[in-house]
C-alpha positions in Angstrom: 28.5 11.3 -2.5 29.4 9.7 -5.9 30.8 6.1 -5.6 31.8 4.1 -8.6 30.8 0.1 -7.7 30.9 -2.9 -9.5 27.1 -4.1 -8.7 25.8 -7.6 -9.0 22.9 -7.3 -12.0 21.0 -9.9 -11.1 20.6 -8.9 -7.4 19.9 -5.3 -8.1 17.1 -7.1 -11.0 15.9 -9.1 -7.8 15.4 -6.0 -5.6 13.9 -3.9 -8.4 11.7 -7.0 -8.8 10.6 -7.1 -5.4 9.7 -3.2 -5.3 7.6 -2.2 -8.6 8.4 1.0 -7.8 12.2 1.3 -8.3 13.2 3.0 -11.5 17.1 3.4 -11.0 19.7 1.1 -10.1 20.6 3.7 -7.3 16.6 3.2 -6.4 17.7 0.1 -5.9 20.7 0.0 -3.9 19.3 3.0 -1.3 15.7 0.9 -1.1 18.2 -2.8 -0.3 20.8 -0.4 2.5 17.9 1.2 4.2 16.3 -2.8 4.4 19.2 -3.9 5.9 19.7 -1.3 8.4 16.2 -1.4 9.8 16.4 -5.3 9.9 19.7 -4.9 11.7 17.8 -2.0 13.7 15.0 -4.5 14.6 17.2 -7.3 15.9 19.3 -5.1 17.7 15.8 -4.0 19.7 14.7 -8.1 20.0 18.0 -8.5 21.9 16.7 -6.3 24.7 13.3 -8.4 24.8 13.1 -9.9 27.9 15.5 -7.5 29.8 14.3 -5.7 32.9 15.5 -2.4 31.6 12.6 -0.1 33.9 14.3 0.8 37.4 12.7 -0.5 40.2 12.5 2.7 42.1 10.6 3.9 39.5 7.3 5.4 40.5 4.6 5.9 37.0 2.3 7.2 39.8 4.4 10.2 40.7 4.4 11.5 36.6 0.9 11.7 36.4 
């Protein structure tokens, strides 16, 4: 899908800095989304640390 933004230079020049690899401003802007939705990912999943999500009734034994 082709989106016409105003982008921030100096923050796509800080993400291209921080990945060597990144040729393209759209580089870029993919590599920084997909960063933030796995760090949002990951502290969604820390939330649940410390939760007693395994049922009680559950037997491991049984699946073998």
């Amino acid at each position: 899908m082709r989106t016409n933004i105003d982008l921030d230079d100096r923050l796509i020049e800080k993400v291209m800095a921080i990945n060597p690899n990144l040729r393209t401003k759209k580089d870029a802007v993919n590599f920084a989304l997909l960063d933030y939705v796995q760090a949002r990912e990951t502290e969604s999943l820390l939330d649940l640390m410390g939760q007693d999500l395994v049922d009680p009734g559950y037997d491991h034994k049984a699946a073998r």
